[in-house]
C-alpha positions in Angstrom: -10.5 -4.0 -20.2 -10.1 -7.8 -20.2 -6.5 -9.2 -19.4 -5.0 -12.3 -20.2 -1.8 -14.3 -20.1 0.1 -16.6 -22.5 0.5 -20.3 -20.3 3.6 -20.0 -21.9 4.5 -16.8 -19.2 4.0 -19.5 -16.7 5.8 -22.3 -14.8 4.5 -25.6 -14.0 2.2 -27.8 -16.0 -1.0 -26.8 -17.9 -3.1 -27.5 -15.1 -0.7 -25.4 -12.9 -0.6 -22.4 -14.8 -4.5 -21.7 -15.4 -5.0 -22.6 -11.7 -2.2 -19.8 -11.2 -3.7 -17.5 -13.8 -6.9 -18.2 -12.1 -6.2 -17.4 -8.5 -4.4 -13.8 -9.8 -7.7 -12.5 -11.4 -6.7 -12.8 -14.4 -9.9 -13.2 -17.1 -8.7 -15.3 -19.6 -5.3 -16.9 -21.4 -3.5 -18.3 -24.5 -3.4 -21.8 -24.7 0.4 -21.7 -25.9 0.3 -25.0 -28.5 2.8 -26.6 -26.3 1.5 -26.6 -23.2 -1.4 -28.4 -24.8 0.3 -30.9 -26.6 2.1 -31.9 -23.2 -0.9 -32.1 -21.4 -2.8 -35.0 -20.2 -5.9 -33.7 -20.3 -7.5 -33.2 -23.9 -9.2 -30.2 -25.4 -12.3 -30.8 -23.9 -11.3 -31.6 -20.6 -9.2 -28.0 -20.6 -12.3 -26.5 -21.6 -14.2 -27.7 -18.7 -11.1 -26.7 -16.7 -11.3 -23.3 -17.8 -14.9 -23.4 -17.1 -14.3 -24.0 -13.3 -11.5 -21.6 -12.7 -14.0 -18.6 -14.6 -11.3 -18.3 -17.3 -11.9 -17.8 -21.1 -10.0 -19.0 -24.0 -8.3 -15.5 -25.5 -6.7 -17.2 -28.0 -5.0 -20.2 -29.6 -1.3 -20.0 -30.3 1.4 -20.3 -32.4 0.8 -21.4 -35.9 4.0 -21.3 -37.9 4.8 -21.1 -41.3 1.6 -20.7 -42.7 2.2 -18.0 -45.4 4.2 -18.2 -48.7 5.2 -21.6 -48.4 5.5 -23.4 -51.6 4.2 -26.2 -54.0 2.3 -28.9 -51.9 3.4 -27.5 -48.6 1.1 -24.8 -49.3 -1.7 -26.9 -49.1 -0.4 -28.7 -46.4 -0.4 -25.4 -44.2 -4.0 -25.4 -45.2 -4.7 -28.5 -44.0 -2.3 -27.9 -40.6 -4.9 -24.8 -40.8 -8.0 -26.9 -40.8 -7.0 -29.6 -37.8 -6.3 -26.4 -35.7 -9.5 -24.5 -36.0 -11.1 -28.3 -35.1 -9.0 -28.4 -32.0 -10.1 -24.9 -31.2 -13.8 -25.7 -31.4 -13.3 -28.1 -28.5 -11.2 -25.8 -26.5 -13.8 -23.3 -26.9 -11.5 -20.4 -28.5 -12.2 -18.2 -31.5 -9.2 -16.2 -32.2 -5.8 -17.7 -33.2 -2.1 -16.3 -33.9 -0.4 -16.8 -37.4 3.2 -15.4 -37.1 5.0 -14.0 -40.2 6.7 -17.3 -42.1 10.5 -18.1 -41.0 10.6 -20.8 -42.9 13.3 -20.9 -45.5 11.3 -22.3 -48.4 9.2 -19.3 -47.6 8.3 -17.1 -50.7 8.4 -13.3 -50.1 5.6 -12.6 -53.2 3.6 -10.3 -51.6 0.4 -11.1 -53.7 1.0 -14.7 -52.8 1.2 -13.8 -48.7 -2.0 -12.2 -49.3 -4.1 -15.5 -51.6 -2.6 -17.2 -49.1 -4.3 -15.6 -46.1 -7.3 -14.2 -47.8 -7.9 -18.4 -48.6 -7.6 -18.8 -44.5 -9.7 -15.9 -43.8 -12.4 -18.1 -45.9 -11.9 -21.1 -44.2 -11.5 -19.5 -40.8 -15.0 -17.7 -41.3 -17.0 -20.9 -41.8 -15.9 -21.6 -38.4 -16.7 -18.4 -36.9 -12.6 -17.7 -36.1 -10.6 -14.6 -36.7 -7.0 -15.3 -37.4 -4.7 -12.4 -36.1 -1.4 -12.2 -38.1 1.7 -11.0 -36.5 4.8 -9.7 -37.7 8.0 -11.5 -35.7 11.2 -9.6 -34.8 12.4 -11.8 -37.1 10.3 -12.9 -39.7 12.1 -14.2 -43.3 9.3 -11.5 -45.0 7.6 -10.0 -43.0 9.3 -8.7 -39.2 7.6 -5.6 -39.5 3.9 -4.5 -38.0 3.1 -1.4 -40.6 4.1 -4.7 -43.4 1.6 -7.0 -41.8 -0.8 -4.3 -41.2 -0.5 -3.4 -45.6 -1.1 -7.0 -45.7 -3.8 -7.6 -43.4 -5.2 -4.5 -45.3 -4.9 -5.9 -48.6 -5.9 -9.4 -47.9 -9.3 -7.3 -46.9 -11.2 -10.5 -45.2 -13.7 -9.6 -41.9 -12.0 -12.9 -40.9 -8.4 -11.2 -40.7 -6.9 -8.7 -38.5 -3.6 -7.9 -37.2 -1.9 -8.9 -33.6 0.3 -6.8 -32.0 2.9 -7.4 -30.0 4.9 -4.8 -28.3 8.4 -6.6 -28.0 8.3 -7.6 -31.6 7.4 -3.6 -32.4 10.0 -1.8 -29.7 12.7 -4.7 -30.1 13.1 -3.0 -33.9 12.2 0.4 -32.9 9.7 0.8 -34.7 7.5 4.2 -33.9 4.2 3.4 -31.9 2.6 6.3 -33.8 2.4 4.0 -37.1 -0.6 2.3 -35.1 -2.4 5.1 -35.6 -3.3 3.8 -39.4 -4.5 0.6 -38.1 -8.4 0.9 -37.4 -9.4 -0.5 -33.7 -11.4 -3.1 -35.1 -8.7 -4.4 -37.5 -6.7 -5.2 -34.2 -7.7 -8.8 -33.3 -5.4 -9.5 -30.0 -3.2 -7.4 -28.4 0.3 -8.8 -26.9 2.3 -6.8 -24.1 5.9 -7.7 -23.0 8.4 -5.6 -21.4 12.5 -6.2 -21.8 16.1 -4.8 -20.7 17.7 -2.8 -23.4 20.0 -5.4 -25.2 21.9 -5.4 -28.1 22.1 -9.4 -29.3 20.1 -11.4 -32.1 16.6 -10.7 -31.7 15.1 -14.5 -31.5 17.8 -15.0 -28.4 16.8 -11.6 -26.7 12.7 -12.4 -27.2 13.4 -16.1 -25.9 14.6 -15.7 -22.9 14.8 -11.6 -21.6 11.2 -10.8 -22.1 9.7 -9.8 -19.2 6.5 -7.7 -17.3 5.7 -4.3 -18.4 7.2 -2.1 -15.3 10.2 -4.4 -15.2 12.2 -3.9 -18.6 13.5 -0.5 -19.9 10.8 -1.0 -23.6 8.7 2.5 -23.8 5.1 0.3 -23.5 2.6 2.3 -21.8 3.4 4.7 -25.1 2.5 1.7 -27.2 -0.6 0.6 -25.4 -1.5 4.6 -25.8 -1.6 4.3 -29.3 -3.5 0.9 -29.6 -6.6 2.5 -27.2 -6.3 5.9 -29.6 -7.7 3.6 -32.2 -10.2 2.5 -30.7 -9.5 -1.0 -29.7 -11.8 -2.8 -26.9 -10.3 -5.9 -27.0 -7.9 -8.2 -24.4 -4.1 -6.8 -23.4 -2.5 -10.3 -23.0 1.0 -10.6 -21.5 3.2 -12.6 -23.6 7.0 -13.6 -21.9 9.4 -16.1 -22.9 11.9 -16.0 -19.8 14.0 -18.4 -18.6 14.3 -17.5 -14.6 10.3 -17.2 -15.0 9.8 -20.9 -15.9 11.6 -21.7 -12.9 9.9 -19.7 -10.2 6.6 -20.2 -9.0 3.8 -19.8 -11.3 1.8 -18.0 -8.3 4.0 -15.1 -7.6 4.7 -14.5 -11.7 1.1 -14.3 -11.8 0.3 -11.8 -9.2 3.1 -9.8 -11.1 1.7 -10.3 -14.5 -2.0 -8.8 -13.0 0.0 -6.2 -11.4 1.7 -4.7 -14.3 -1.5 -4.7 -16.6 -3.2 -2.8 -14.2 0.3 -0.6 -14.0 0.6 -0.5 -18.1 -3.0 0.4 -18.8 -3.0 3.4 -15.9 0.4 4.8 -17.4 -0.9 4.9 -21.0 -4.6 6.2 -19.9 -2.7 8.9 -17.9 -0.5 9.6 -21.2 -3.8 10.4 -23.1 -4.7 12.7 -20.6 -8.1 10.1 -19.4 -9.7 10.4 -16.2 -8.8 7.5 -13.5 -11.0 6.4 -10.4 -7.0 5.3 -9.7 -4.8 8.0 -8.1 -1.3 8.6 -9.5 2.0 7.9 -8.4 3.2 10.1 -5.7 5.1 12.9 -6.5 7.2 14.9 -3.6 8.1 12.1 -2.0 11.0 11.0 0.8 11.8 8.7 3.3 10.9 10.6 6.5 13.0 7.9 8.8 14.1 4.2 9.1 13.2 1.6 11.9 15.6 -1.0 13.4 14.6 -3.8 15.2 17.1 -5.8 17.7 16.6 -7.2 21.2 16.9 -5.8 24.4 21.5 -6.9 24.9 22.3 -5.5 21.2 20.7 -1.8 22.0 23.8 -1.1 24.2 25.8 -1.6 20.8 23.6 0.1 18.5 23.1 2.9 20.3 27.4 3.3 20.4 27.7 2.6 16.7 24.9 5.6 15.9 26.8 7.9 18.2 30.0 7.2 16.7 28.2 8.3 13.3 26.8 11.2 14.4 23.6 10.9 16.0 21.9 12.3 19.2 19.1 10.1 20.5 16.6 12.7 21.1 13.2 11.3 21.7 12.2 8.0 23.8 8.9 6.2 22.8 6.1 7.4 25.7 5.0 4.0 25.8 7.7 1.2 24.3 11.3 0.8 24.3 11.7 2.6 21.2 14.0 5.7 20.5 14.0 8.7 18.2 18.1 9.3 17.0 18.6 12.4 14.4 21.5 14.1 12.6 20.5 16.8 10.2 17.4 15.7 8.6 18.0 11.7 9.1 15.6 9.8 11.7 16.8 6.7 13.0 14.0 4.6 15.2 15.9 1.8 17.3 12.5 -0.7 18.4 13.5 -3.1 20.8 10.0 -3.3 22.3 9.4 -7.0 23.5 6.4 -7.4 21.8 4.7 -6.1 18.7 6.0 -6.3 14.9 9.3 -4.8 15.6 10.1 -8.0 18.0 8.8 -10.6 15.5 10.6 -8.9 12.7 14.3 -9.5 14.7 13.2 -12.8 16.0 12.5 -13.7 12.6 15.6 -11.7 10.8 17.9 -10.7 13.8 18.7 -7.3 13.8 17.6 -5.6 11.0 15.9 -2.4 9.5 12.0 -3.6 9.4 10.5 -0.5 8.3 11.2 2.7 6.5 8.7 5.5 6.8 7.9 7.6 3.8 6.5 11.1 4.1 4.1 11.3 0.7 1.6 14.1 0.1 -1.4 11.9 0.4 -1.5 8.8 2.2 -4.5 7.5 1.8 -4.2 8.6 -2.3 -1.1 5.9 -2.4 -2.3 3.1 0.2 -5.6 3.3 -2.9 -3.5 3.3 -5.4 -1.8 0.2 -3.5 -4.9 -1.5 -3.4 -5.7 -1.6 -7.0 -2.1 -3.0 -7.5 -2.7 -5.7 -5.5 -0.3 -4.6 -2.8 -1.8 -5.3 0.7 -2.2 -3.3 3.5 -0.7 -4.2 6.9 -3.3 -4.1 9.8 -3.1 -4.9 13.5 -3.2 -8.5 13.0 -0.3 -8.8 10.8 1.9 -6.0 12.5 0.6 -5.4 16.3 1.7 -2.3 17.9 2.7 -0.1 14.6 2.0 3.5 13.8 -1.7 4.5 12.9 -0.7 5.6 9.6 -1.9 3.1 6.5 1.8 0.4 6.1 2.3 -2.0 3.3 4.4 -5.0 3.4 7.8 -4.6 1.5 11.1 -5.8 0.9 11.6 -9.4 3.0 8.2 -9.1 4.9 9.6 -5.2 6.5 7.0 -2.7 6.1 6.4 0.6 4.4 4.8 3.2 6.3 3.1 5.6 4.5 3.0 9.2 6.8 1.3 12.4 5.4 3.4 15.4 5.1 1.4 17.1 6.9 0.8 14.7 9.7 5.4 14.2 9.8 5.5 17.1 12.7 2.2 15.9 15.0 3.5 11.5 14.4 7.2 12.9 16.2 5.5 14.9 18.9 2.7 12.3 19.7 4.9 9.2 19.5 8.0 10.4 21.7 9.0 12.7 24.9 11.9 15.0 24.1 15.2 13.3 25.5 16.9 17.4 26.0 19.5 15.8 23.7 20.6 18.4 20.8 20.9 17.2 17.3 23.9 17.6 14.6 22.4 20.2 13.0 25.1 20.1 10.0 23.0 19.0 6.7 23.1 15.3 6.4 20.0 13.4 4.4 19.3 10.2 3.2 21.1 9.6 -0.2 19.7 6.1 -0.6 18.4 2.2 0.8 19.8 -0.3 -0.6 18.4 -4.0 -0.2 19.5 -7.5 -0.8 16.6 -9.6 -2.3 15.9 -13.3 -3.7 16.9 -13.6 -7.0 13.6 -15.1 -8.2 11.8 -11.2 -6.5 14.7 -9.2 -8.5 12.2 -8.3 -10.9 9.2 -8.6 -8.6 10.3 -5.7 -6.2 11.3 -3.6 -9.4 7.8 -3.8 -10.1 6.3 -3.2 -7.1 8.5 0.6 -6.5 7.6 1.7 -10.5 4.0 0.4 -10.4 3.0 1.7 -7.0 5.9 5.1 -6.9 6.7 5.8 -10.1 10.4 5.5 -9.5 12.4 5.9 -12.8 14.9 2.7 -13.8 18.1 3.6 -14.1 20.9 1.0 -16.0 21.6 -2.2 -13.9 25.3 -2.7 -12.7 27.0 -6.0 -12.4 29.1 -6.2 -9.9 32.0 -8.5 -9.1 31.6 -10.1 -5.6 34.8 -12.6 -5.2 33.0 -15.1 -5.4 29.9 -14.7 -8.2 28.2 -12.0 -9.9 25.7 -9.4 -8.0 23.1 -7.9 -10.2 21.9 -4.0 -9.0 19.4 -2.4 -9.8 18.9 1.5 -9.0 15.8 3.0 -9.1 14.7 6.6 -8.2 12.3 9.6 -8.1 12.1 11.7 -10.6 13.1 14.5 -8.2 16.0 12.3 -6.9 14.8 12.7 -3.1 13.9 8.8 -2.7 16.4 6.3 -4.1 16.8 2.7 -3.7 19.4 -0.2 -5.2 18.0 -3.6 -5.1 20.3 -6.2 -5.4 20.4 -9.9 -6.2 22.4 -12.8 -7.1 22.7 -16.4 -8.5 26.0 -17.8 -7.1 25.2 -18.7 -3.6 28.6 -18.0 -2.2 28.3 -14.4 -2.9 28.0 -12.5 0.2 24.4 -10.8 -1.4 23.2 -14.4 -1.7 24.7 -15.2 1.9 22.6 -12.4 3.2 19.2 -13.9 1.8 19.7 -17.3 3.2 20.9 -15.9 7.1 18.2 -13.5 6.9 15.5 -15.6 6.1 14.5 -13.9 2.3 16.4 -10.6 2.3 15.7 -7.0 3.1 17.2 -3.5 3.5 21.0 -3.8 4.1 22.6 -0.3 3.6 21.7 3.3 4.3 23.7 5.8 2.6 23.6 9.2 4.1 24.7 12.4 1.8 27.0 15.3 3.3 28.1 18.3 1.4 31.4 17.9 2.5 32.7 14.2 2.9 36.1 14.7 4.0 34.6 17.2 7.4 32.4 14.4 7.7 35.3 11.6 7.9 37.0 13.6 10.4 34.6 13.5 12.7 33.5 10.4 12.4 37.0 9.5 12.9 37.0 11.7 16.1 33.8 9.5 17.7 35.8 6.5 16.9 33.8 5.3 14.0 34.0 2.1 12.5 34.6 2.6 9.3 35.7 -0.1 6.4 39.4 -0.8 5.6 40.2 -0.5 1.8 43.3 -1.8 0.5 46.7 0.3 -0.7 46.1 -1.3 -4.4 42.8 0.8 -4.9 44.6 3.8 -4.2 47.4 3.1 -6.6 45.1 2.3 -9.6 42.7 5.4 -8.5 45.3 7.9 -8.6 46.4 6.9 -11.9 42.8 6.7 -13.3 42.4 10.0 -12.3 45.4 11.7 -12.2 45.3 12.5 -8.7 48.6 13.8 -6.4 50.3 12.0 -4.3 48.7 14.0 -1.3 45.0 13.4 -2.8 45.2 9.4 -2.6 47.3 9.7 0.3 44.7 11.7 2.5 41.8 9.5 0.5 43.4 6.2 2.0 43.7 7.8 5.3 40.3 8.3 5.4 39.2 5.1 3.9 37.2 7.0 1.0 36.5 5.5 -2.6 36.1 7.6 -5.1 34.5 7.7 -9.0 34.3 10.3 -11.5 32.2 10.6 -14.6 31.3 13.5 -17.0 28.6 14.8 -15.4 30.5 15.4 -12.0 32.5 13.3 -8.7 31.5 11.1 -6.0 33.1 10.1 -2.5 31.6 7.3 -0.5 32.8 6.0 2.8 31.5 2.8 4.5 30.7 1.5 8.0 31.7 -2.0 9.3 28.3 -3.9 9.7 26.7 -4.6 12.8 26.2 -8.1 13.9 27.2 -8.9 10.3 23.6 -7.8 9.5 23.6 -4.1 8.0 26.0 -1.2 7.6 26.2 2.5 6.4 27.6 4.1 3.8 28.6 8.3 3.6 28.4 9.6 -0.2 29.2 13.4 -1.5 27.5 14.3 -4.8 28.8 16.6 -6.9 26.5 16.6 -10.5 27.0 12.7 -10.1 24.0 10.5 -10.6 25.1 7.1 -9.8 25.8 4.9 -7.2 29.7 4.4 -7.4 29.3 0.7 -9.5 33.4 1.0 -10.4 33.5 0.2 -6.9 31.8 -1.8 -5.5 33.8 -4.9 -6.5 36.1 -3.6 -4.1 34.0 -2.7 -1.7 32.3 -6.1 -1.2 36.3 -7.7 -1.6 37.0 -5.6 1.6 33.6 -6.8 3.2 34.6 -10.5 2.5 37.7 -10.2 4.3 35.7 -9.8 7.5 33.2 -12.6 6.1 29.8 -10.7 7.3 26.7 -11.8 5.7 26.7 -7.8 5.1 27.0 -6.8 1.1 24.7 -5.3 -0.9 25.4 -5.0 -4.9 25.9 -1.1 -5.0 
């Protein structure tokens, strides 16, 4: 299937964007009229531009207000008509947008909407063009596509189909089954966009939240379904008005926009049951450990702060100065090898968690899947000395290791001699990651977990640092055994944002580690001398009388440190670590039927971190 992008989706100038459009793999664009009319370069000379980069000339667009319009503007929409399909000749283009009238002098006479375009379809034939008319969101008429495809249908001209555009469709809620009465080759262009679920004026929410399919909460792998039921062969086209997009670099939006085609039109061929040369998101998933790289003088202090939180080291690297720590079924790798990834990565970052090691059913299955995603596979040359199992580069250039299940037993036993030291055998498991990211890859590394590991979007918190706002994102399995929060924020004096520029681009800040029993497992870490983060009196106050607890309840709770959050579905208890070297920390959560991530209190979470002023907060 061919794949396009609107210039519009883009950043920089015209020139810019098709050169980024271009270097992505994109085939082809839409010359977005503005982009043009700002342009040096004239019609011809983008032509011969789009020549040299190997990209074609999807379509010409907008043109506004064509339909309806009265007395002699109606034949001034014709002439408006005429000049465009002149400019299109030059730009080499054959197919161009009408959107539904918003005009106020519009008239709504539904025989006159279809003279009017039945008279384009005329004049647009001569030239060889097919005019695609789309309904808007918010069109004065016509903001609906099942009205502009009885339009279309009426109007009756080869020269005339219907575009469709998925925010326009979804925004309203308007079924994606009603495509099925639209004929394939009545579809002239197809437009994709993605969104958050907001409730505001649709014009606002379209002009500046649209965003990639994979990185909004808009069901659009369902709509693309329907369009291919009919029988449509023509270009998917991404279509995004957003305004962090136009301010981040043209390359890496791009790459994305490539990336979540390829994810959109996978989803919806797997929806209709259709075979794939791709394989599938991984199912039966989990992180199988995490890796931490510091320097030879900080293992001392590591090694102290993970036996004051429960873990035995029970396995040294036969080869490197790397160590094997456990507690129930958490693995904990401290790399302080002098040379290899593992050193670069805390030259680089300082100490910080530079890998985490997923077990996945098939590994070579996901590093293919990878592949087609455009998400590149490590190799000796970019991370010397690393396990022999396929790794991808993630969050703030750490690395994903994918291990086979099967192979999880046979890595352990190869890779490290027995230390004799026994484990905490009590259950303890890895809850969650949670990492800090750029605010310009927020959407980026959503993208990258759904497309590539089908995790599931959850709502996104904002949370209250003292000094900005922190967005978070949660994301998950659909089994619940891999989670991950990523977190991001605009104010640079938020401790989030604080992390990103110390650490040279963000990563993996917090690990949170689930216990049945919480309040067992504060007592003993309180026994190994623990850390563990101060809260103030004042939460406890307000928490008992949010929930009603006793006296005794909030009392032991502030002993203990423990925050705590209720909803309908069940409780949680969450406990935190003080950072290490300001760099990363730990968190210990209880479930109970509880499927966030404690947002309510996080604002006061991150308020205790800033007391101590470590570059150490994550949003959830």
């Amino acid at each position: 299937m061919t794949f396009g992008i609107a210039t519009v989706s883009l950043s920089g100038t015209l020139e810019e964007k098709l050169r980024a459009a271009a270097a992505a793999g994109f085939d082809g664009v839409e010359i977005f009229e503005n982009d043009l009319i700002a342009s040096p370069l004239n019609p011809r000379e983008v032509r011969a531009l789009l020549d040299d980069l190997g990209l074609a000339c999807l379509l010409y667009q907008p043109f506004r207000d064509f339909e309806g319009m009265p007395g002699a503007l109606r034949q001034q929409a014709l002439d408006r008509a005429e000049a465009k399909f002149d400019l299109m000749g030059e730009l080499g283009t054959a197919r161009i947008l009408v959107c539904s009238n918003c005009s106020p002098l519009a008239l709504g006479e539904r025989s006159r909407i279809v003279a009017d375009l039945r008279e384009l379809g005329e004049r647009a034939a001569k030239r060889g063009i097919i005019v695609g008319y789309e309904a808007l969101a918010w069109g004065r008429h016509v903001f609906d596509h099942r009205d502009a495809w009885a339009i279309v249908e009426e109007v009756d001209h080869p020269a005339i189909g219907i575009i469709l555009d998925s925010f326009h469709s979804l925004s309203r809620g308007i079924p994606s089954d009603s495509i099925r009465a639209i004929p394939g080759d009545k579809i002239a262009f197809v437009q994709l966009a993605d969104a958050p679920k907001l409730d505001m004026d649709l014009l606002y929410w379209s002009r500046h939240f649209r965003n990639f399919p994979g990185q909004g909460g808009l069901p659009v792998a369902d709509y693309v379904a329907e369009i291919v039921k009919t029988g449509y062969e023509g270009p998917l086209s991404l279509e995004i008005f957003n305004d962090r997009f136009r301010g981040w670099s043209a390359d890496l939006i791009a790459a994305d926009g490539l990336r979540s085609l390829r994810y959109v039109e996978d989803a919806a061929g797997r929806l209709l049951g259709r075979p794939s040369v791709v394989p599938p998101p991984p199912t039966g998933m989990r992180p199988e450990f995490v890796e931490f790289a510091v320097d030879t003088p900080d293992v001392p202090a590591l090694e102290g702060m993970f036996r004051s939180l429960g873990f035995a080291r029970t396995g040294q690297h036969r080869s490197k100065a790397v160590t094997r720590w456990q507690a129930g079924s958490v693995n904990l790798v401290i790399n302080a090898a002098p040379t290899g990834f593992g050193h670069s990565f805390e030259v680089t970052h300082g100490p910080s968690i530079c890998a985490v090691g997923l077990a996945v059913p098939d590994r070579d299955a996901v590093a293919a899947r990878a592949a087609h995603l455009g998400i590149r596979e490590v190799g000796e040359h970019d991370a010397p000395g690393n396990l022999a199992v396929p790794a991808l580069r993630g969050i703030g250039g750490s690395l994903v290791y994918l291990v086979g299940e099967d192979e999880v037993p046979s890595m352990w036993a190869e890779e490290f001699e027995p230390t004799g030291e026994a484990a905490d055998t009590r259950p303890l498991a890895i809850d969650h990651l949670a990492a800090v990211v750029r605010i310009e890859e927020y959407l980026s590394w959503q993208l990258y977990w759904r497309s590539l590991f089908g995790l599931q979007q959850s709502p996104q918190a904002d949370v209250i640092d003292p000094s900005g706002l922190v967005l978070s994102q949660p994301l998950q399995s659909a089994d619940g055994a891999l989670r991950l929060t990523l977190n991001a924020s605009e104010a640079t004096g938020t401790l989030t944002s604080r992390f990103v520029e110390h650490n040279f681009g963000g990563g993996y800040q917090h690990l949170a580690l689930a216990t049945p029993d919480l309040v067992e497992r504060a007592a003993g870490l309180d026994r190994t001398g623990a850390d563990i983060l101060p809260i103030n009196d004042n939460y406890y106050a307000d928490l008992a009388a949010r929930f009603g607890l006793t006296p005794a309840e909030s009392s032991r709770m502030a002993d203990m440190h423990m925050l705590y959050d209720r909803d309908g579905q069940g409780e949680y208890r969450q406990l935190y670590s003080r950072a290490f070297r300001k760099r990363f920390f730990f968190e210990f959560v209880e479930r109970r039927d509880y499927q966030g991530y404690g947002a309510p209190n996080a604002g006061v979470r991150l308020a205790a971190q800033e007391r101590f002023r470590g570059f150490d907060a994550t949003g959830l």
